[in-house]
C-alpha positions as CSV (number, residue, x, y, z in Angstrom):
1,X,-1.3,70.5,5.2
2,X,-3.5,67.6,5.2
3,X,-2.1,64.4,3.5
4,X,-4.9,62.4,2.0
5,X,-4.5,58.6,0.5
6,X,-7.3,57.6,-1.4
7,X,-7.6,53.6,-3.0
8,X,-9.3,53.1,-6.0
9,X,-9.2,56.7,-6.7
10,X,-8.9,56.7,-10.8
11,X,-12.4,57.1,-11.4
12,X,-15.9,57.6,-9.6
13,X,-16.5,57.9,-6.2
14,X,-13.0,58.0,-5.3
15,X,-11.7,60.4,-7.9
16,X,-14.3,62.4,-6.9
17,X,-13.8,62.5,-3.3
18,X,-10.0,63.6,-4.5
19,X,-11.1,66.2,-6.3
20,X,-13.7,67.5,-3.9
21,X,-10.0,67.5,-0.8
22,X,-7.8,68.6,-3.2
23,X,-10.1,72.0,-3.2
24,X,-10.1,71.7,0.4
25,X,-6.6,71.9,0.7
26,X,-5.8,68.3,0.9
27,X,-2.3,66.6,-0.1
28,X,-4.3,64.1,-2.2
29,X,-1.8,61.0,-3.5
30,X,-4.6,58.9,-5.7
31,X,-3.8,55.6,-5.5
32,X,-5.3,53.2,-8.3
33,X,-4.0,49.5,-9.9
34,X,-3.8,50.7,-13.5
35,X,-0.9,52.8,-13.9
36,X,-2.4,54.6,-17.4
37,X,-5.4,55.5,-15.6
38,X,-4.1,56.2,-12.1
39,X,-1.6,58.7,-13.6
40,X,-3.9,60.6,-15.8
41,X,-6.6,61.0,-12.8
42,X,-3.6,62.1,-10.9
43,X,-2.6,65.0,-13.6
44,X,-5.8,66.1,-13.9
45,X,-6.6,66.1,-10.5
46,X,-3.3,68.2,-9.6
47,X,-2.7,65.3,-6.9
48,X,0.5,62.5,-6.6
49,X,-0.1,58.7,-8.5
50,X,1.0,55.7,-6.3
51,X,0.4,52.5,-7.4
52,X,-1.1,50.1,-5.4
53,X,-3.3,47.0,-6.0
54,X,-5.4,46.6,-2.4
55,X,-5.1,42.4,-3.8
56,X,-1.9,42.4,-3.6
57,X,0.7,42.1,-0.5
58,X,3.6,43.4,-2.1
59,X,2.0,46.4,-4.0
60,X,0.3,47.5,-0.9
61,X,3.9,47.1,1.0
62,X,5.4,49.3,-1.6
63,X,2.7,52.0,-2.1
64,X,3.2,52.4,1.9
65,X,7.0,52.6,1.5
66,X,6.8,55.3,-1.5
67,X,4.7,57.5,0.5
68,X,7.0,57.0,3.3
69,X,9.7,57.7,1.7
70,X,7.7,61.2,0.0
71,X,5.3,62.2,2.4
72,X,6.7,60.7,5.9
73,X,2.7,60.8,6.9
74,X,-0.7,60.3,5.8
75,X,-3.5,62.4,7.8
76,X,-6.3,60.5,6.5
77,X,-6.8,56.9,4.6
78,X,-9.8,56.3,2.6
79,X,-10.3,52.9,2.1
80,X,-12.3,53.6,-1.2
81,X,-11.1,50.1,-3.5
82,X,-13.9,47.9,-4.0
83,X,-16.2,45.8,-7.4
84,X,-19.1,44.5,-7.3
85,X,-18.8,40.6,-8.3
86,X,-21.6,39.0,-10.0
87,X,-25.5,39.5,-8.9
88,X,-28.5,37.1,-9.3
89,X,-28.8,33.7,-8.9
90,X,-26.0,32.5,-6.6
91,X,-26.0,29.0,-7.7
92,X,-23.7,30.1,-10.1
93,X,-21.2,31.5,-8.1
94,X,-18.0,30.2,-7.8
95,X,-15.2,30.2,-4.9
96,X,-12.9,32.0,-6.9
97,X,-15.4,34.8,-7.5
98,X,-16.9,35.1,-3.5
99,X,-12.9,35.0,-2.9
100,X,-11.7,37.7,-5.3
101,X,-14.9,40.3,-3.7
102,X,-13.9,39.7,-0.6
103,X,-10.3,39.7,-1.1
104,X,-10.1,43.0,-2.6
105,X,-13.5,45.0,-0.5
106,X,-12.6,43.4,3.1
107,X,-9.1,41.9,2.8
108,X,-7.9,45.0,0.9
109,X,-9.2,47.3,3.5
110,X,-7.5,45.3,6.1
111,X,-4.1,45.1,4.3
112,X,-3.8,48.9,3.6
113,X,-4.8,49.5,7.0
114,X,-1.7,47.5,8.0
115,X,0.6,48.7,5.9
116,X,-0.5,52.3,6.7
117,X,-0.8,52.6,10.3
118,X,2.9,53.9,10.8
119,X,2.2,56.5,8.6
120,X,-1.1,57.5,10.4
121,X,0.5,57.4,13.6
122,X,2.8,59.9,12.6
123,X,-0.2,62.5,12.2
124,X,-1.5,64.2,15.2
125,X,-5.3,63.4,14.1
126,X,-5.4,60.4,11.9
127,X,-8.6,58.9,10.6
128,X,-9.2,56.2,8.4
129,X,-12.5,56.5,6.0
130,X,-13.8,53.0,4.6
131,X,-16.4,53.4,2.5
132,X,-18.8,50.6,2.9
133,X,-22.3,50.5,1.5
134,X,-26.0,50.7,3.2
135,X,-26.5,47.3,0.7
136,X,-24.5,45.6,3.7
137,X,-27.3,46.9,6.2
138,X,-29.6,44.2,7.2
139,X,-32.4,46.9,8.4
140,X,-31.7,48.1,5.0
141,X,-31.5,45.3,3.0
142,X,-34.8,44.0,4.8
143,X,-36.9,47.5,4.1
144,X,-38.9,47.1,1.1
145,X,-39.3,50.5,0.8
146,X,-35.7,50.8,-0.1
147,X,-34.0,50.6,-2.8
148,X,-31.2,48.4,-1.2
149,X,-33.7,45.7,-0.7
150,X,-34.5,45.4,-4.0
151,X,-31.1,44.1,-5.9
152,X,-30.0,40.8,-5.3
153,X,-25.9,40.8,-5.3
154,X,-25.2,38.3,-2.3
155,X,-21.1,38.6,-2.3
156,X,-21.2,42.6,-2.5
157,X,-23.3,43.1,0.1
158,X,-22.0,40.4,2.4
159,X,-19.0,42.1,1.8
160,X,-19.8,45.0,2.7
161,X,-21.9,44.1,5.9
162,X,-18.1,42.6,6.6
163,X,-16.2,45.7,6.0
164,X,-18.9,47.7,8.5
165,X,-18.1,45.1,11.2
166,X,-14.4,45.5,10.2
167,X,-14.7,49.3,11.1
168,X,-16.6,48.7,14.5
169,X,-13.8,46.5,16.0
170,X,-10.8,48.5,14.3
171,X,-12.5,51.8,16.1
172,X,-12.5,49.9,19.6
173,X,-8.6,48.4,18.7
174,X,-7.4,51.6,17.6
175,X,-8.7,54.5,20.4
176,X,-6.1,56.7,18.6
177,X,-7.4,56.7,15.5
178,X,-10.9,57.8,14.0
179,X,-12.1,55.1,12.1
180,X,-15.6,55.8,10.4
181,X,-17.5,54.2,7.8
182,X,-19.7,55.7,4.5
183,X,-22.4,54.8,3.0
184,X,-22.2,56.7,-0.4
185,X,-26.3,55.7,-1.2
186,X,-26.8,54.9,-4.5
187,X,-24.9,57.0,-7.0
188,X,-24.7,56.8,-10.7
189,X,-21.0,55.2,-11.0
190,X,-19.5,52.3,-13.0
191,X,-20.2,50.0,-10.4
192,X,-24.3,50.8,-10.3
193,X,-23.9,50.7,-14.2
194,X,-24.8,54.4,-13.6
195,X,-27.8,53.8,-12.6
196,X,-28.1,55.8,-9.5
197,X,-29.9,58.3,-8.5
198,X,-27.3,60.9,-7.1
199,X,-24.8,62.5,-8.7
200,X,-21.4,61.1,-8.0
201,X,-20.7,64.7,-5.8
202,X,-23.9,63.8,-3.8
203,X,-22.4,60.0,-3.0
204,X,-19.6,61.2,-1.6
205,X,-20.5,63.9,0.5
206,X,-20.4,61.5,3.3
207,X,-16.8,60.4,2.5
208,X,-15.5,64.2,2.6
209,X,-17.5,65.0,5.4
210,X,-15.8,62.0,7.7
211,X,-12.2,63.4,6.0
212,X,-12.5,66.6,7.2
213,X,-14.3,66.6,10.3
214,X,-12.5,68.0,13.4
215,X,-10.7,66.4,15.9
216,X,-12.7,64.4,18.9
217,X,-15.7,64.0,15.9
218,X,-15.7,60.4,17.3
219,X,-15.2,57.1,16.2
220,X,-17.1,53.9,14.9
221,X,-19.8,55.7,13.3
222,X,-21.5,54.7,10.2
223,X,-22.8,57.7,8.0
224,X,-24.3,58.8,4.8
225,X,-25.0,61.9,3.2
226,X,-27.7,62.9,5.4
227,X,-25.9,62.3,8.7
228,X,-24.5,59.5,11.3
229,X,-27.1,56.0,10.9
230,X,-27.8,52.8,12.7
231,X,-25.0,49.8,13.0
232,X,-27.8,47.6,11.0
C-alpha cells in the first residue's frame, strides 16, 4: 500500500489529487491548516486528517511525528501548500507580504521536506511531488503567446521560479529520492479565482502522474499535463 501525504489538500488541486490516489489505491493522509476543513475533506475523501501548517516549525514537526507514530512511512510527499499573495503594481507591496508567499510556497516546501525525509527513507521508492507553477518559467513568462505572460503577480511567480530551483538541487542532494516538479497549467481553482481554463482533474493530471510513476522514472524533471518540459 502506497502512503500518500498531500499539504494543502482541503480543497482544489490538492483535494483533488487525493481523491484522484485514493482511487488508485493510495493511503492518502490530507494534510491542511484549518482543522474544520481539513477533517471534512478527509471524511469525504475516505483518507486520514493531519494537521499541519507548512508556516509553521512546530506544526510541521508534529504532523511528521503523528504520521510516524500511525503510518511509520510515507511513500510519496506532495508538496501541494501554496497562495498567491497580491498581483499588480508592486509598489505596494510590503515585506511582510513578499515574506509570508515565500514563507509558506518555498520555505514550507523546504520544512516539510525536512521533517519528512525519515519517513521517506523508510519506503523502498520515495518521491517527493512539489507542485510549482509554469508562471515561474521565464521562457514562459516571456512568451506572449501564453497565458503565463500575461498576469502580473511578481511574489507568486518569483516564488515559484524558487521552488523549481528548489527541486533541481534537492534531486542532485538526494540520488535516493525522486524529486519532481508540476506544473498544474492554469486550472479553474480558488487561487485563479476560477478562472482557468481546465478543470481541476485536468491540473492535476501532472501531479498523479509524477505519484504514481514507477520506479527509476527519474529525477529533477519538471512536467505538466502534457509531458516532461524545459528547466526555463
Amino acid at each position: 500500500m502506497t502512503v500518500t501525504f498531500i499539504t494543502g489538500a482541503n480543497k482544489g488541486l490538492g483535494r483533488e489529487t487525493a481523491r484522484r490516489l485514493i482511487e488508485l489505491g493510495h493511503t492518502v493522509l490530507v494534510g491542511a491548516r484549518d482543522p474544520e476543513r481539513g477533517a471534512e475533506a478527509a471524511a469525504a475523501l475516505g483518507a486520514r486528517f493531519v494537521p499541519i501548517d507548512v508556516s509553521d516549525d512546530a506544526s510541521v514537526a508534529a504532523a511528521a511525528a503523528d504520521v510516524a507514530e500511525h503510518e511509520g512511512v510515507i511513500d510519496v510527499l506532495i508538496n501541494n501548500a501554496g497562495i498567491p499573495g497580491p498581483v499588480g503594481d508592486p509598489g505596494t507591496f510590503t515585506s511582510t507580504e513578499a515574506l509570508k508567499v515565500f514563507d509558506v510556497n518555498v520555505i514550507g516546501a523546504v520544512r516539510v521536506t525536512t521533517a519528512f525525509l525519515p519517513l521517506l527513507r523508510r519506503s523502498p521508492d520515495p518521491v517527493i511531488v512539489n507542485v510549482s507553477s509554469g508562471m515561474g518559467s521565464l521562457a514562459y513568462t516571456h512568451d506572449s503567446s501564453r497565458s503565463e505572460s500575461k498576469v502580473i503577480a511578481p511574489l507568486y511567480t518569483a516564488s515559484k521560479a524558487a521552488l523549481t530551483m528548489l527541486t533541481t538541487q534537492y534531486a542532485k542532494a538526494l540520488p535516493d529520492i525522486r524529486i519532481n516538479a508540476a506544473d498544474p497549467g492554469y486550472t479553474a481553482t480558488d487561487l485563479t479565482g476560477h478562472s482557468g481554463r481546465q478543470t481541476v482533474t485536468e491540473g492535476t493530471d501532472a501531479i498523479v502522474a509524477l505519484a504514481t510513476e514507477r520506479p527509476g522514472a527519474g529525477s529533477g524533471r519538471f512536467v505538466d499535463r502534457h509531458g516532461e518540459i524545459a528547466w526555463s
